[in-house]
C-alpha positions as CSV (number, residue, x, y, z in Angstrom):
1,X,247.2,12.6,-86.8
2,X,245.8,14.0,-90.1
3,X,243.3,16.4,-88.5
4,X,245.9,17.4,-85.7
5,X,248.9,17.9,-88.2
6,X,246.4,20.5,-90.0
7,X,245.6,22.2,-87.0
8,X,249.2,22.8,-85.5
9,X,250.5,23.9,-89.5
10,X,247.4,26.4,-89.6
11,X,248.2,27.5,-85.9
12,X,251.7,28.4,-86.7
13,X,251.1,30.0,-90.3
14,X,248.4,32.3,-88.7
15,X,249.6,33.4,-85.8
16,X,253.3,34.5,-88.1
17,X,251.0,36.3,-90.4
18,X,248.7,37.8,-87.9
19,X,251.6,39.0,-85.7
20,X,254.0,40.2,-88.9
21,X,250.6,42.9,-89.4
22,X,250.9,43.8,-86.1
23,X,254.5,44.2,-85.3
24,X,255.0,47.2,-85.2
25,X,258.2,47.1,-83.0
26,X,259.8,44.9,-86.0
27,X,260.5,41.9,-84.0
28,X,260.3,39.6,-86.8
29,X,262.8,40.3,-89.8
30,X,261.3,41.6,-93.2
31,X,261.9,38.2,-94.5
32,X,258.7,37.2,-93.2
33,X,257.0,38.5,-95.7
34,X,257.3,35.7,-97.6
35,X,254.4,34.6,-95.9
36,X,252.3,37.0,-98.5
37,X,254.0,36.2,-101.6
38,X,252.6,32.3,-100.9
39,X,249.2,33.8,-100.9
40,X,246.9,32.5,-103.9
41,X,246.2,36.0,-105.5
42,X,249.7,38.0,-104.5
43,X,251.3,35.0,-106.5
44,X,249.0,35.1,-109.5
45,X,249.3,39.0,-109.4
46,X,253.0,39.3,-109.0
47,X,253.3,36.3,-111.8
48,X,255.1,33.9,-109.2
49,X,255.1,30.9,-111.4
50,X,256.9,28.6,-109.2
51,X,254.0,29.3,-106.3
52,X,251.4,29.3,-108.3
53,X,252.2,26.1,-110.1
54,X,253.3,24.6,-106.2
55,X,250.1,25.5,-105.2
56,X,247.8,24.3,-107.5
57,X,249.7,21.1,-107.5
58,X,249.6,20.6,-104.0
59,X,245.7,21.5,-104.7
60,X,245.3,18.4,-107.2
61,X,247.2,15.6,-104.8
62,X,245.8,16.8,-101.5
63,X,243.0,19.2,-102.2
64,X,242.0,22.4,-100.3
65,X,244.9,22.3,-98.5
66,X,245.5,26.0,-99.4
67,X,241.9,26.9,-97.4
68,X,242.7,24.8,-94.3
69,X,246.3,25.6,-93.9
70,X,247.9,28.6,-95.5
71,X,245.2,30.9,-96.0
72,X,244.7,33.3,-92.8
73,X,241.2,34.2,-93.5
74,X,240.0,30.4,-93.4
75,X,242.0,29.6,-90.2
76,X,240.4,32.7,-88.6
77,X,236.9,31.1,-89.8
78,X,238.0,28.1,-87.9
79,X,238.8,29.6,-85.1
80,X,235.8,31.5,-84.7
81,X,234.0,28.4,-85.1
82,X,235.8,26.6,-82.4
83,X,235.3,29.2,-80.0
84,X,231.3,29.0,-80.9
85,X,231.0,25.4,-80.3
86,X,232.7,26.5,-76.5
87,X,230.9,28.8,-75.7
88,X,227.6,27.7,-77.2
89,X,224.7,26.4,-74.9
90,X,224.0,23.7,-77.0
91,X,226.1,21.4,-78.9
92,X,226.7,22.6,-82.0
93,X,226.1,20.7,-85.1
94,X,226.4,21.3,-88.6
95,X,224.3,19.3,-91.6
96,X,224.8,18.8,-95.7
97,X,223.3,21.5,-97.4
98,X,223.1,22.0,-101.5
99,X,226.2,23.9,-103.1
100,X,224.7,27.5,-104.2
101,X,227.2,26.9,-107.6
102,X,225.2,29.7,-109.5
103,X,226.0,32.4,-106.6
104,X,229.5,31.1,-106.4
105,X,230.4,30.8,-110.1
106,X,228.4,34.2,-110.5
107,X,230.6,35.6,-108.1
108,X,234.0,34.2,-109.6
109,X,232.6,35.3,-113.2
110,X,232.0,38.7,-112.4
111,X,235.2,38.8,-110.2
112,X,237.9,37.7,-113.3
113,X,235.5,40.3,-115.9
114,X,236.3,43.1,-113.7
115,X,239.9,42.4,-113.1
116,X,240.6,41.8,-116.8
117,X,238.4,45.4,-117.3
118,X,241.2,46.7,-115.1
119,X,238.9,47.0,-112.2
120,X,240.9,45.6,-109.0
121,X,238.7,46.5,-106.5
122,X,236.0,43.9,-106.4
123,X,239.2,41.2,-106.8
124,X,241.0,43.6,-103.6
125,X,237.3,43.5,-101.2
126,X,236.8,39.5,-101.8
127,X,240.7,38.1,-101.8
128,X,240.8,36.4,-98.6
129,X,244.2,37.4,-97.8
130,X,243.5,41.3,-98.9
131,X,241.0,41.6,-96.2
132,X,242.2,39.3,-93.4
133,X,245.1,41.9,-93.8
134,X,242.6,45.1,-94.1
135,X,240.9,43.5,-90.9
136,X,244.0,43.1,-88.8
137,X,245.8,46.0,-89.7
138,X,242.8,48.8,-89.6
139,X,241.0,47.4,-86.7
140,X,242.8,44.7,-84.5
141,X,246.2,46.7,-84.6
142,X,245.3,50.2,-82.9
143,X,243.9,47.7,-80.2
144,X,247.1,46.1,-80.1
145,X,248.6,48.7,-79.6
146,X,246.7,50.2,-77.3
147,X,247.7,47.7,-75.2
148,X,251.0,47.9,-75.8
149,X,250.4,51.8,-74.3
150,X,248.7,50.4,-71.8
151,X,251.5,48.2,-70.4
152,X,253.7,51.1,-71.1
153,X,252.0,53.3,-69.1
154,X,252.1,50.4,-65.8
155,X,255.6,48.9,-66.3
156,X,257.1,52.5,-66.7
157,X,255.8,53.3,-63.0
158,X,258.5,50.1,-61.7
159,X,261.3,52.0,-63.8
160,X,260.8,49.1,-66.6
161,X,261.4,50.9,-69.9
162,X,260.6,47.8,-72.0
163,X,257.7,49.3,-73.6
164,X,257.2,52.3,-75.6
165,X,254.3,54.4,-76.1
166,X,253.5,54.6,-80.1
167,X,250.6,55.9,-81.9
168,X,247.4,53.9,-81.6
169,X,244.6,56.1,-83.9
170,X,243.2,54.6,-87.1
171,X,244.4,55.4,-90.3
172,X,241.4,56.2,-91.5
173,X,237.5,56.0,-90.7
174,X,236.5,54.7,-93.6
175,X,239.3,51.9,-93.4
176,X,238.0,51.2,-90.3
177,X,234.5,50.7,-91.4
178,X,235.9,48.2,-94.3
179,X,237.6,46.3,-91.8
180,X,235.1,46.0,-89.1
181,X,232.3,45.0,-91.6
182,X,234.8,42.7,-93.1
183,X,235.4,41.2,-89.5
184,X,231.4,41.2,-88.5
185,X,230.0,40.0,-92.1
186,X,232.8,36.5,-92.0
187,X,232.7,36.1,-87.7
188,X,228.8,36.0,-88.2
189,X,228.7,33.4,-90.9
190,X,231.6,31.6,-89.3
191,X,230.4,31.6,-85.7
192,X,226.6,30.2,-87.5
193,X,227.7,28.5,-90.3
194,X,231.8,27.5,-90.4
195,X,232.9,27.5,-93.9
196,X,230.2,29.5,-95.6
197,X,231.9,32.5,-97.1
198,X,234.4,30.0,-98.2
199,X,232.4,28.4,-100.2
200,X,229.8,31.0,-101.5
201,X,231.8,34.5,-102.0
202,X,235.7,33.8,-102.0
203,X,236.6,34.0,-105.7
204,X,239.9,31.3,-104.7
205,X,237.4,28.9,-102.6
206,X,235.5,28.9,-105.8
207,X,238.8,28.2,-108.4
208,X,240.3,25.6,-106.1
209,X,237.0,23.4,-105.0
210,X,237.0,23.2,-109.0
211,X,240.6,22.1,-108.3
212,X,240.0,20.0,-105.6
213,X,237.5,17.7,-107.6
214,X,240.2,16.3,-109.6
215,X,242.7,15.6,-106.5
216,X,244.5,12.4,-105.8
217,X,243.6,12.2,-102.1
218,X,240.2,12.5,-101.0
219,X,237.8,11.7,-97.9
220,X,236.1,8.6,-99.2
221,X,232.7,6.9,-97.9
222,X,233.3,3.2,-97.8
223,X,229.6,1.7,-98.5
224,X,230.2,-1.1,-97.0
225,X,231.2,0.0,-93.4
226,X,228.8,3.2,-93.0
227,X,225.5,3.0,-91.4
228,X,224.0,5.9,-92.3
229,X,224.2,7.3,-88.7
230,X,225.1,10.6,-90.1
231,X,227.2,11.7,-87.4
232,X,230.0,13.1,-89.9
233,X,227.6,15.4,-91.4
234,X,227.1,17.3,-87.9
235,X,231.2,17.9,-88.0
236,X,231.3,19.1,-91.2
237,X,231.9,22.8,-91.3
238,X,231.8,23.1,-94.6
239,X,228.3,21.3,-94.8
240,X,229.2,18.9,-97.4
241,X,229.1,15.4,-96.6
242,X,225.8,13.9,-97.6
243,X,225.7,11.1,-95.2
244,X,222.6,10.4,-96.3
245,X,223.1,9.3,-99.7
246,X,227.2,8.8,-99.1
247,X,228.5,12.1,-101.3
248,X,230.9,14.1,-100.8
249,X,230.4,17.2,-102.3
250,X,234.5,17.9,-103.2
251,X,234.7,21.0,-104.6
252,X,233.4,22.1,-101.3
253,X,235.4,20.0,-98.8
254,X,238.5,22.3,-96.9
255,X,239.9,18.7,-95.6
256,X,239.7,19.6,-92.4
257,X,239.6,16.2,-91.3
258,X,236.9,16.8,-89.1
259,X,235.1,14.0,-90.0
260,X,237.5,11.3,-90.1
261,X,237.9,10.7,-86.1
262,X,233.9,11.1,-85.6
263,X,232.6,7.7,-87.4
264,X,232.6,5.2,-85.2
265,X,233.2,2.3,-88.5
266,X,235.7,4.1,-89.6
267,X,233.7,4.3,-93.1
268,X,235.7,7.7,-93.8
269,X,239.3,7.5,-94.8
270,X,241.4,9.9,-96.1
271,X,243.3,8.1,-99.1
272,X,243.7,7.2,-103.2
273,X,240.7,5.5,-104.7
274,X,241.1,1.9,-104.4
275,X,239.3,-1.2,-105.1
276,X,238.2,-1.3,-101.7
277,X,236.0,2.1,-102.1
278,X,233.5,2.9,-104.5
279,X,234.7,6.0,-106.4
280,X,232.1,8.5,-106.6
281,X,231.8,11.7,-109.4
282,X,230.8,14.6,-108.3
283,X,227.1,15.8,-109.0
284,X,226.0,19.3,-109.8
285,X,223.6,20.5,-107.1
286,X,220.4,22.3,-108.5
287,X,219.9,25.6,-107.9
288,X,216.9,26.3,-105.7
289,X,218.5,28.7,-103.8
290,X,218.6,31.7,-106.4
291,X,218.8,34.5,-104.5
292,X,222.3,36.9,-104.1
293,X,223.9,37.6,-100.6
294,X,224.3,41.0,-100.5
295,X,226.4,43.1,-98.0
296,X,226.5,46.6,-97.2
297,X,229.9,48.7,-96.5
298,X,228.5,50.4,-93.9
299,X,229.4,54.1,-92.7
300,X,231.0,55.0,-96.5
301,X,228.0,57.5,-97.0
302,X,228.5,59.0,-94.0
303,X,232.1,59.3,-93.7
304,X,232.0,60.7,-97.2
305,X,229.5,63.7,-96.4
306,X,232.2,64.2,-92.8
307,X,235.0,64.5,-95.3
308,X,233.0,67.0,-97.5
309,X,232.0,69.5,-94.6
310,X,235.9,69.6,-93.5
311,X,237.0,70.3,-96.6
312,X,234.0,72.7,-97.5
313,X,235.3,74.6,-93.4
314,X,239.2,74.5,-94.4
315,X,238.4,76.4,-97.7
316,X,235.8,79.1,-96.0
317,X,239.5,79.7,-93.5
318,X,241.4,80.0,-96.4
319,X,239.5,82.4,-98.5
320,X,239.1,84.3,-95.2
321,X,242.9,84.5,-94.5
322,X,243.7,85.2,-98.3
323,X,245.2,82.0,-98.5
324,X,245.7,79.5,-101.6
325,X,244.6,75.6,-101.5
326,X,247.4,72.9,-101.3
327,X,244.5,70.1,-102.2
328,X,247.1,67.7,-104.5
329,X,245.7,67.3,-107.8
330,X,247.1,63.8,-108.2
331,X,247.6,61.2,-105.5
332,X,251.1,59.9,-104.9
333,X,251.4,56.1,-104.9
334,X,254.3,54.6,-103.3
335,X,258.0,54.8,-104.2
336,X,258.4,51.4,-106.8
337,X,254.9,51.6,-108.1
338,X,256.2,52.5,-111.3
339,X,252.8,54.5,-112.1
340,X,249.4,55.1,-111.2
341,X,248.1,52.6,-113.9
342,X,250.6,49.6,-112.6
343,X,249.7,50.3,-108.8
344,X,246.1,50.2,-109.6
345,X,246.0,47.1,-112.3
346,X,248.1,45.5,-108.8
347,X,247.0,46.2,-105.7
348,X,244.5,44.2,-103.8
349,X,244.7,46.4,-101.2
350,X,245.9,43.7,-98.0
351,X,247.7,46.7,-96.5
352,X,250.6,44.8,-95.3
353,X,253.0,47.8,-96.4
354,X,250.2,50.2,-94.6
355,X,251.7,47.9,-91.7
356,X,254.9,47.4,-91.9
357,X,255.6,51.5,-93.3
358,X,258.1,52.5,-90.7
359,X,257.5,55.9,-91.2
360,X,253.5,55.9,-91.2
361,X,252.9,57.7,-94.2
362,X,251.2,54.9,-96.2
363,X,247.6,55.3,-95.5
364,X,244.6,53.3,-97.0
365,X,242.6,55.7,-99.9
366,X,239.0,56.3,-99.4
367,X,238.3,57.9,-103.1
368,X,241.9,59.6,-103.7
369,X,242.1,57.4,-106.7
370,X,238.2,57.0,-107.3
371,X,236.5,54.1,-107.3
372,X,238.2,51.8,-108.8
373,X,241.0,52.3,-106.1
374,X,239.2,52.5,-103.0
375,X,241.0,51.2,-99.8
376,X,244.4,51.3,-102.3
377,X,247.1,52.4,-100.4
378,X,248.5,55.8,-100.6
379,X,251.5,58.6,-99.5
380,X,250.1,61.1,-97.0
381,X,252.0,63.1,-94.8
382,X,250.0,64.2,-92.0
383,X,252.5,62.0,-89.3
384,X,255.7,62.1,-91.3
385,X,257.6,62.0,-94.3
386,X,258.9,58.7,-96.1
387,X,262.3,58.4,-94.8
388,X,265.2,58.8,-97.3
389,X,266.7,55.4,-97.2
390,X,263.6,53.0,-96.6
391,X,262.6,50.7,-99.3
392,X,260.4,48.5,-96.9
393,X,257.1,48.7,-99.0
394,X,258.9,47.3,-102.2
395,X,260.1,44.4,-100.2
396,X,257.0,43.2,-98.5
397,X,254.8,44.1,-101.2
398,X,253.8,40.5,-102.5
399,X,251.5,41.7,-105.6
400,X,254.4,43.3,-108.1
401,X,252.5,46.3,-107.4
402,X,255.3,47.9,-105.1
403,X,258.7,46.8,-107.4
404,X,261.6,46.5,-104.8
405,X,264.0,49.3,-105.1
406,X,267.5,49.1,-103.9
407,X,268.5,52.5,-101.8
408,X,270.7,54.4,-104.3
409,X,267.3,53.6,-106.8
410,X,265.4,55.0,-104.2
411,X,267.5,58.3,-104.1
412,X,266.6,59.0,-107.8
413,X,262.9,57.5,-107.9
414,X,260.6,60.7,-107.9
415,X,256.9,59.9,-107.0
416,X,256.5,63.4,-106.9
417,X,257.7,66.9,-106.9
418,X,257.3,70.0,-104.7
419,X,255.3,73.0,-104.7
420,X,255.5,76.5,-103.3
421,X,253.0,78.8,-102.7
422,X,254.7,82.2,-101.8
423,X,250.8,83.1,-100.4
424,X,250.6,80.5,-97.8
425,X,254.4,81.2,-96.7
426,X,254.5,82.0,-92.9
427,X,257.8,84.7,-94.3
428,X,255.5,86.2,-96.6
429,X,252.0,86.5,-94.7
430,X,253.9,87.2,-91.2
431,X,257.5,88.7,-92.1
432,X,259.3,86.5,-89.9
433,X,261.8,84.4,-90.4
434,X,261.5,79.8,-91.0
435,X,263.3,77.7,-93.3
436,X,261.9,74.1,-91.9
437,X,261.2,72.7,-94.9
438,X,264.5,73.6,-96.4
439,X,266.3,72.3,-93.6
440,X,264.3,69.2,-94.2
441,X,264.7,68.5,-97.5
442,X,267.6,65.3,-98.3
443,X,268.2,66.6,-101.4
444,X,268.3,70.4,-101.2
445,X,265.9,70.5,-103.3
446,X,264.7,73.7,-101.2
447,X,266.9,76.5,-100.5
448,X,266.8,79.6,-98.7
449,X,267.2,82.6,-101.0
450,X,267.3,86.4,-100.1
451,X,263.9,87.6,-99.4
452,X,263.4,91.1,-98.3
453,X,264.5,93.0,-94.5
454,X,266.7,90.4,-94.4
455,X,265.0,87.2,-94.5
456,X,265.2,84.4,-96.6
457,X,262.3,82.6,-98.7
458,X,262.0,78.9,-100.2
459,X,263.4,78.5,-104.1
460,X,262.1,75.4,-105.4
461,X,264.3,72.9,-107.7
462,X,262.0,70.1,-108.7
463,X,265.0,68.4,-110.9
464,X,266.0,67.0,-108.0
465,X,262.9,66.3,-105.9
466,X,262.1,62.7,-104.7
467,X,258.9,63.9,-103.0
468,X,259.9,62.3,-100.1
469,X,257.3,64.7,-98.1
470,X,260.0,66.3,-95.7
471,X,259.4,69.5,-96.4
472,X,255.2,69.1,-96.4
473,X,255.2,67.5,-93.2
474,X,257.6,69.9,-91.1
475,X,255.8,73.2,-92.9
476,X,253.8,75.2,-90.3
477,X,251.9,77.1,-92.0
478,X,248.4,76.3,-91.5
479,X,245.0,75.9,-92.1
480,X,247.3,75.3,-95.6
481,X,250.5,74.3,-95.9
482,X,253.1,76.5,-98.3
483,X,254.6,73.3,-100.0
484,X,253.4,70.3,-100.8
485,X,254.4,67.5,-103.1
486,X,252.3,67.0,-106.1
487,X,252.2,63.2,-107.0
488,X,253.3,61.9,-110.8
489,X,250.5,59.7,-112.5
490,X,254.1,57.8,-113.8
491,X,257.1,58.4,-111.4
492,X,260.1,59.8,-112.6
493,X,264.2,59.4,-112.2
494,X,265.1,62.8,-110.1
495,X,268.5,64.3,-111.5
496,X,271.5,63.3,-108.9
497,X,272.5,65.9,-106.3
498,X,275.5,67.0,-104.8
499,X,275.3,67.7,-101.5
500,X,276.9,71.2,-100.8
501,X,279.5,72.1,-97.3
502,X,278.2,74.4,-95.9
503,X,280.3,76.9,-94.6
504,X,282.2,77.6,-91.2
505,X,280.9,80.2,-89.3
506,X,283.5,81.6,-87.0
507,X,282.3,83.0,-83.9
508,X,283.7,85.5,-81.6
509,X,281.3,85.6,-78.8
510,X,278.1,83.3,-78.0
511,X,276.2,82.9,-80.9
512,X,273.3,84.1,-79.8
């Protein structure tokens, strides 16, 4: 009942996590997003006492509950596995193998230095739940929803409008890459080895097996009823029984409860020490195994030098058109990031508002924000402008590093303001007539004024700008745009503004 409890708990969390990354047609309610916020590191970074403190208790009385249950990248490790060991040609066993403490401990070590340098990126690429969301949300969900287009593009032939076709590219390449290495690198060593990233590279395996040491209920061996036979060491996924010498290697264990059905004596229970069993201590493994796993994020290199040639052609165009760049000096984080430092110090990059954005304008960075901010979410404007009233990112955001802003907040929260360049206007290189981005703009914040031979041109008040991107996205002059919103390294209040009637226009005859 243990082992079967686990599994339909583990089911159920995953496949509401899983599918709140990929719904895209919000069928579940925002709410779910509490989901994230009892995540190990979104509850540590967003200072959630009363998780954190739930968590590490449940930790000490029942163990690595947390790996086994609630965290979606160890479920997807045990579901990898089990589809291995039914599809594999032989019967798959696993077998005890030494903890590699000085890689893991290493690995933790360097992991809390950099954080505490302010360096979230190495904490962002090895939090289990950051990259179980990078994974689904920049590589399983354009094939979701390709699918979705798919079906769209059958049921529609039957008159059955219940789909909708939506757009199914990737965000980015280089997200792309992340996520596929990110879903290769753990499927490989799950599909060979079960728990192994668990328990070498994962910064929270690492701080709660150290947890799990010191919990009330544990797997026990009873002495007197095994035999040695060793048959819970092939179930063992996590390659910590030593049936051999009758340890149980603790800080390694995910309780699974794998084991406990497969001894035939029943010589494994899952219980508080008694008499009965002899309480063991946990012994430090040596360290033969010196050598660091490394990993490569592949495709960085060349997705960098891509980017480089595009933005080397665009300039040649513009030079030879007599146009000015609109490259944004500084990046624009979110609305509720409060400022470029915060966001960065917060962020573990798990994409889930990339996911849930409504408006698709949350993209994940590649080196907008440098190095330290890689994969970091941020505002572009390419498919559309963040809409006026949405404050979804700040409510799903399960860090801190997205505050939640209520909507008349949102209306005076400026992440950036807007610039014209008269050179790359479509009125002044073409004489003709536009005014899209005025008519655009929520907050009037562009206004037609009197030009020359009649036509009007953009006048810019950045007072009350929100940035919200309207005006950038809708702009047609190309191969550069003649607005764009410059971000703020800390965002500002925007000054309230009154929106003004227009007049009636009294018309005799068609208009037109």
């Amino acid at each position: 009942m243990l082992r079967k409890t686990r599994i339909v708990l583990s089911v159920l969390l995953f496949g509401l996590i899983t599918f709140y990354f990929l719904d895209f047609a919000e069928i579940l309610p925002n709410k779910f997003h509490v989901l994230a916020h009892i995540q190990f590191v979104p509850a540590l970074m967003s200072l959630s006492i009363f998780i954190l403190v739930a968590l590490i208790a449940i930790t000490l009385i029942f163990g690595r509950i947390y790996c086994s249950v609630i965290c979606p990248m160890g479920v997807f490790q045990d579901l990898v596995n089990w589809i291995s060991k039914r599809t594999a040609k032989k019967k798959k066993r696993f077998r005890y193998s030494p903890a590699k403490n000085i890689l893991r401990w290493t690995v933790l070590a360097v992991t809390i230095l950099t954080f505490l340098c302010g360096f979230t990126a190495l904490l962002g690429f090895l939090d289990p739940y950051s990259a179980f969301g990078r994974m689904v949300t920049n590589v399983f969900k354009p094939v979701y929803m390709s699918g979705n287009n798919l079906l769209e593009s059958i049921v529609s032939r039957f008159d059955n409008y219940t789909f909708y076709q939506v757009d199914a590219s990737l965000l980015s390449i280089s997200s792309f890459i992340i996520g596929l290495v990110t879903f290769l690198l753990i499927g490989f060593l799950a599909w060979k080895h079960g728990r192994t990233w668990c328990n070498t590279m994962c910064p929270v395996g690492t701080l709660l097996g150290f947890l799990s040491r010191y919990s009330f209920f544990k797997i026990r061996i009873d002495e007197n009823k095994c035999t040695h036979c060793m048959i819970c060491g092939t179930k063992c996924k996590a390659s910590c029984i030593d049936s051999k010498n009758q340890r149980i290697d603790y800080s390694r264990c995910v309780d699974c409860f794998d084991c406990l059905g497969s001894c035939k004596e029943k010589a494994l229970v899952y219980s508080l020490p008694s008499a009965a069993l002899k309480k063991h201590t946990d012994e430090k493994a040596s360290a033969s195994d010196t050598s660091k796993r490394r990993f490569l994020i592949a495709g960085l290199t060349t997705a960098s030098a891509a980017t480089e040639v595009m933005a080397q052609t665009k300039a040649a165009i513009a030079t030879a058109a007599g146009q000015k760049s609109d490259k944004r000096q500084t990046p624009i984080t979110p609305p509720g990031s409060i400022s470029l430092a915060h966001f960065q110090a917060n962020c573990t990059s798990c994409h889930l508002c990339v996911s849930k954005c409504p408006s698709h304008v949350l993209k994940p960075s590649f080196m907008e924000y440098g190095l330290q901010g890689i994969m970091q979410p941020t505002v572009s404007f390419e498919k559309g402008f963040c809409n006026f009233g949405c404050t979804v990112c700040g409510e799903v955001c399960p860090n801190g590093a997205i505050k939640p802003l209520t909507v008349e907040q949102k209306h005076l929260t400026q992440i950036g303001q807007v610039v014209f360049i008269i050179e790359n206007c479509i009125v002044y290189t073409d004489g003709t007539s536009c005014g899209a981005c005025s008519e655009h703009c929520p907050t009037q914040a562009l206004s037609m004024v009197p030009y020359k031979d009649g036509l009007t041109i953009p006048h810019v008040n950045t007072d009350i700008c929100v940035g919200c991107g309207g005006c950038e996205y809708i702009c047609p002059s190309r191969p550069f745009r003649a607005v764009h919103i410059e971000g703020h390294k800390v965002q500002q209040e925007a000054h309230p503004f009154v929106e003004k009637e227009q007049e009636k226009i009294k018309v005799d005859d068609f208009g037109f």
